[in-house]
N, C-alpha and C positions, 0 to 999 in steps of 0.2 A: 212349580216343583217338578224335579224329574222324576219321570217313572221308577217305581221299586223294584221291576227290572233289568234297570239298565246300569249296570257294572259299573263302577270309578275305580282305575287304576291307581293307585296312593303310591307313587318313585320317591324312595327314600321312607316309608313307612313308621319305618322305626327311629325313626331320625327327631328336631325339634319339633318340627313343624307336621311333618307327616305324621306322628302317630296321634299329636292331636285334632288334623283333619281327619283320620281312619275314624277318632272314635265319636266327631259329633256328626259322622254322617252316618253313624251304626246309630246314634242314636235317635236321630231322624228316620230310621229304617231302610234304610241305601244300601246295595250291596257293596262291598269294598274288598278288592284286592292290595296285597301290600307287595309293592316292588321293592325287593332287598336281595338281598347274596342269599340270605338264611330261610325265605320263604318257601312256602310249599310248592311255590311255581315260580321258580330264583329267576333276578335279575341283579344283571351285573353290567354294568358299565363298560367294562372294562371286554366284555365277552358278547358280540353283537349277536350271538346264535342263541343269546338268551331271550331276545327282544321280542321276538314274535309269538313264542311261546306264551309269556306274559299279555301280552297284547291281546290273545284271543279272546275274543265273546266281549271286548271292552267296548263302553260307548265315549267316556270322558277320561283326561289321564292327570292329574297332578302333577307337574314336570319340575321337579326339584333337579338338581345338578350336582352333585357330588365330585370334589369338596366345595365347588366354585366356580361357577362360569366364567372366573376370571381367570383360570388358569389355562396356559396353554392346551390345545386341542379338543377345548369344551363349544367351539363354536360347530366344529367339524362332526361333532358326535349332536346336538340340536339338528344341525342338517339332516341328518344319517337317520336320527330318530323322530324326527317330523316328518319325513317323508313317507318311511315306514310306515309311521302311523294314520298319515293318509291314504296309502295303498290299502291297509287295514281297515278302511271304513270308519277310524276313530271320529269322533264328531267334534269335539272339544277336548283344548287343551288350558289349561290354569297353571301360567308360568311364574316362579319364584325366582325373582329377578332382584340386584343388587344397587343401591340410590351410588352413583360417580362414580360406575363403572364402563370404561368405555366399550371393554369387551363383554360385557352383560347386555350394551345395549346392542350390541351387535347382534349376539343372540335372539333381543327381543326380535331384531327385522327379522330374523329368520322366520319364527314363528309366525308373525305377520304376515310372511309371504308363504306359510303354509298350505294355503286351502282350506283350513281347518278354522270354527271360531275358537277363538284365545279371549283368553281374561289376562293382563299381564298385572303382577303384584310387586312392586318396587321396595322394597322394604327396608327400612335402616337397621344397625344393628341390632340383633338381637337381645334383651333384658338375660335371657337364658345362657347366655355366655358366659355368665358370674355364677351357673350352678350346674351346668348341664353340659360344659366346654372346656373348656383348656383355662379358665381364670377358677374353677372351683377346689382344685386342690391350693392354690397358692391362699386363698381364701380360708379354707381350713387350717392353713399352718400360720395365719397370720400376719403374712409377709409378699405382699403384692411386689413386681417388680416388671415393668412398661415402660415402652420407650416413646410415648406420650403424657401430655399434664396436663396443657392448656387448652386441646381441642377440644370442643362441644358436639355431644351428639346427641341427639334424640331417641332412645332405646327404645324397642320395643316388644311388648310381652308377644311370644310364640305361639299366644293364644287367638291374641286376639286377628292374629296372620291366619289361624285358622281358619276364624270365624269366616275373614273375609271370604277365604278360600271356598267355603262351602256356600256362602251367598253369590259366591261366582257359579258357584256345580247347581245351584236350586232356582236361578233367578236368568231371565230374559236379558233382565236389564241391565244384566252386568257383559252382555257378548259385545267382543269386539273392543274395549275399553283398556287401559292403563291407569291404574294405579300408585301414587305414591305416598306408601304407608308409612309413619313414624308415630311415636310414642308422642307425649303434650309436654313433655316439657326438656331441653335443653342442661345436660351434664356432661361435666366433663368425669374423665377416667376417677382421678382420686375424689373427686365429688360423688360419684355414686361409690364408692370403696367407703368413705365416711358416712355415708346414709344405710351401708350395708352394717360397717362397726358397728354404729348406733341402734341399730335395730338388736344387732345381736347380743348387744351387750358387750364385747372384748374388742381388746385391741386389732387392729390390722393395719400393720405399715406400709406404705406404699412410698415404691423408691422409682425414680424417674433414671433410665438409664438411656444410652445410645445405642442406635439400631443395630452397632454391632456388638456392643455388651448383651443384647438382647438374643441375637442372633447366637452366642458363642453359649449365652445359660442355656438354650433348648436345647442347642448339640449335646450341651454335657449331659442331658437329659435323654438322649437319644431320640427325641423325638423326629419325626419321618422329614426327608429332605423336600418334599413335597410343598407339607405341611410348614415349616418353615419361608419357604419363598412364597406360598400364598402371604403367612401373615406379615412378611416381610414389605410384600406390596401393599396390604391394607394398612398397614402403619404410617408408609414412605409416603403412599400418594394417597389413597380415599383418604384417611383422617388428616389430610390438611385443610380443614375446616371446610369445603365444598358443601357440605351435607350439612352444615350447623344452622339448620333453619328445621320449621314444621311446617308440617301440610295437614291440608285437612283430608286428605283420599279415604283415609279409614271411617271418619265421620261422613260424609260421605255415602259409603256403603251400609252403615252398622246403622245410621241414622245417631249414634251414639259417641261421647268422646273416647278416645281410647285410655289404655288403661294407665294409670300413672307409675312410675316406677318404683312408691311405696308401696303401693295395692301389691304388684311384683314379690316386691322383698316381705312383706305382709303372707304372701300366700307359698313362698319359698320356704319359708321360716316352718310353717304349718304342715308342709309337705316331712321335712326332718331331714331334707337332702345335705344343709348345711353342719349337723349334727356332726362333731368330728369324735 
């Protein structure tokens, strides 16, 4: 176990994953800073003179990537802040990394060749993406519309990415390793949209469109041009079935199966996030 001195940096804090690693290492009794825009001691991506700042007095860092280490100039900013944080004395790093992404695994070398010990966490898409994402509103009006059908993916809960996370920050055994986490069982898109209907009781249609009908309803949406060509990539190339398998890296770690994606919609449902 690490000492209860020694600081863990949370990047992305507020985020899926980060604010559930913040709060089971509070509840372990771990100190935790939260790296975001909006923290008391702000970090921003985007602003390298925030970096150090944050940095101070840290022993371990959570290296989440905003919005995606797939996107252009996420390898160059892993560089910049690895390095950093080895100058810095940081000791460990715990990277949230993406399953068929070439430029994620790029990333991971980085890390690798940091100096620094790493935990890398591979992880398939996220369960949280149907409540906490950009599928939650469509889901509330009833009306899915994806420019995928038949691919299968293995979802998995934001939790249980935590959990590993923090048996990365509390545990010997995990330095130095990679990870590749996914949910147990295999869905496709409109397959988990019908297991979510069902849970809920109502209707929800899901309509299968082309990557540029898909493309054209976000704009009309104004959503960020950014944000678009990431999910333009994750549609085009990871979800063409690469990833449609399970691994056991979470079991594994947890000693435990991971979680299933009723358990998910079971405790999403409980939460009231879905409540429109």
């Amino acid at each position: 176990m690490e000492s209860k001195d020694k600081l863990i940096l949370v990047l992305g804090g507020t985020g899926k994953t980060g604010k559930r690693i913040a709060e089971q290492l509070r509840q372990l009794g771990l100190p935790v800073r939260i790296g975001s825009r909006s923290a008391s001691i702000p970090f921003d991506w985007e602003d390298q003179d925030t970096w150090t700042p944050a940095l101070r007095g840290v022993h371990a860092v959570y290296l989440s990537f905003q919005p995606d280490l797939a996107v252009p100039g996420a390898s160059d900013c892993i560089q910049a802040f690895t390095s950093l944080a080895a100058r810095n004395g940081i000791k460990k790093v715990v990277l949230l990394s993406g399953r068929g992404e070439p430029e994620a695994e790029h990333c991971e070398e980085i890390v690798r060749q940091s100096g620094l010990d790493w935990t890398i966490l591979r992880a398939s898409w996220f369960a949280q993406n149907f409540s906490e994402s950009f599928l939650i509103d469509p889901i509330l009006a009833g009306h899915v519309v994806l420019p995928t059908a038949d691919t299968k993916e293995p979802f998995i809960d934001a939790s249980d990415i935590a959990e590993a996370a923090v048996a990365a920050f509390t545990s010997n055994e995990h330095r130095n390793q990679l990870y590749e986490l996914t949910g147990p069982r295999l869905l496709t898109f409109p397959q988990a949209i019908e297991e979510i209907a069902s849970a809920l009781e109502k209707p929800i249609v899901y309509e299968q469109v082309s990557l540029q009908s898909y493309t054209d309803l976000l704009r009309s949406f104004e959503v960020p041009e950014e944000y678009i060509s990431l999910l333009n990539y994750l549609f085009s190339e990871v979800l063409d079935g690469r990833n449609a398998h399970l691994t056991d890296g979470l079991e594994h770690m947890l000693k435990r199966k991971p979680t299933d994606f009723s358990e998910y919609i079971k405790k999403t449902i409980e939460s009231g996030i879905w409540k429109s």
